[in-house]
C-alpha positions in Angstrom: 0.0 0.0 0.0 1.1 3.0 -0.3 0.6 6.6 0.5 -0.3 10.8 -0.8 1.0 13.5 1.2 -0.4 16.8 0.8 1.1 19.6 2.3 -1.8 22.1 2.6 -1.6 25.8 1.6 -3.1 28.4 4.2 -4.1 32.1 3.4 -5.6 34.1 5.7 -6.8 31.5 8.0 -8.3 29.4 5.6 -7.0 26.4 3.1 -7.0 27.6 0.0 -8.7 26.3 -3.0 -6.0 24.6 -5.1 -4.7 22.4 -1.5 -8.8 21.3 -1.7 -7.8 19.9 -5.6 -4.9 18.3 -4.9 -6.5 16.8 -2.2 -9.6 15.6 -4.5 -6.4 14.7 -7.0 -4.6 12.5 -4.3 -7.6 10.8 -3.5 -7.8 9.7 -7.0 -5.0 8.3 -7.5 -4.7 6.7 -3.9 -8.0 5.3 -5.1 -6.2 3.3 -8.0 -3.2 2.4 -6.3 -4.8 1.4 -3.4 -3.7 4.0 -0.7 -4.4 6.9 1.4 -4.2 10.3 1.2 -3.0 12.0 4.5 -2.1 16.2 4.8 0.5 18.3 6.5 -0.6 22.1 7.8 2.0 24.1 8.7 1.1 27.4 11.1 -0.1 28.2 14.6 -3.4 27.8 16.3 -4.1 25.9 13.3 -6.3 22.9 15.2 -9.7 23.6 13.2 -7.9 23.6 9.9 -7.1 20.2 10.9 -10.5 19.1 11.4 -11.8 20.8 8.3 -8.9 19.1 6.2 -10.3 15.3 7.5 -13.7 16.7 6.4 -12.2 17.1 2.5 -11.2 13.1 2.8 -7.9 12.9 4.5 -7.1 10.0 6.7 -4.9 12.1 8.6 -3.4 15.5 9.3 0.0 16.5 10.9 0.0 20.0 12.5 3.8 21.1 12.1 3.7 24.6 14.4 6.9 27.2 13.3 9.0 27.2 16.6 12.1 28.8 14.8 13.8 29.7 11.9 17.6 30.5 11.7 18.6 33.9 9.4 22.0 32.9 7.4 25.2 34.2 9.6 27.6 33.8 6.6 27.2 33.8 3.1 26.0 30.6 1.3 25.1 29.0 4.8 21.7 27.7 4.7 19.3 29.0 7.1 17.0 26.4 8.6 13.7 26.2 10.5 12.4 23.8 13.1 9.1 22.4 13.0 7.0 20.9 16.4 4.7 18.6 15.8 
């Protein structure tokens, strides 16, 4: 079996339209291949988006929350940020 990720886009508060396709998109071809679909929100005080994503079909949503992100001390160093679930 295998699995979809979708890592849903939020604007203003809300998932946006084109994270609700590739949602309906994943779902196909989950369908075919026999797997699930399952979603990744990234924000803050972002619990209800949670429960509406599982309403568009997910099996599953991980809440990442932003608990830091690095700014490059030296040129070409790659900044980073850290992710709670």
């Amino acid at each position: 079996m295998s699995g979809i990720l979708v890592v849903l886009e939020i604007a203003k508060g809300k998932i946006v339209g084109q994270s609700k396709e590739a949602i309906t998109v994943a779902k196909t071809i989950a369908e075919q291949r026999g797997g699930e679909v399952q979603g990744v929100l990234l924000g803050h005080n972002i619990g209800s988006l949670a429960e509406e994503a599982i309403k568009y079909g997910l099996k599953k949503v991980y809440k990442l929350s932003l608990i830091h992100i690095s700014e490059p001390t030296r040129p070409l160093y790659i900044s980073y940020a850290v992710f709670c679930l």
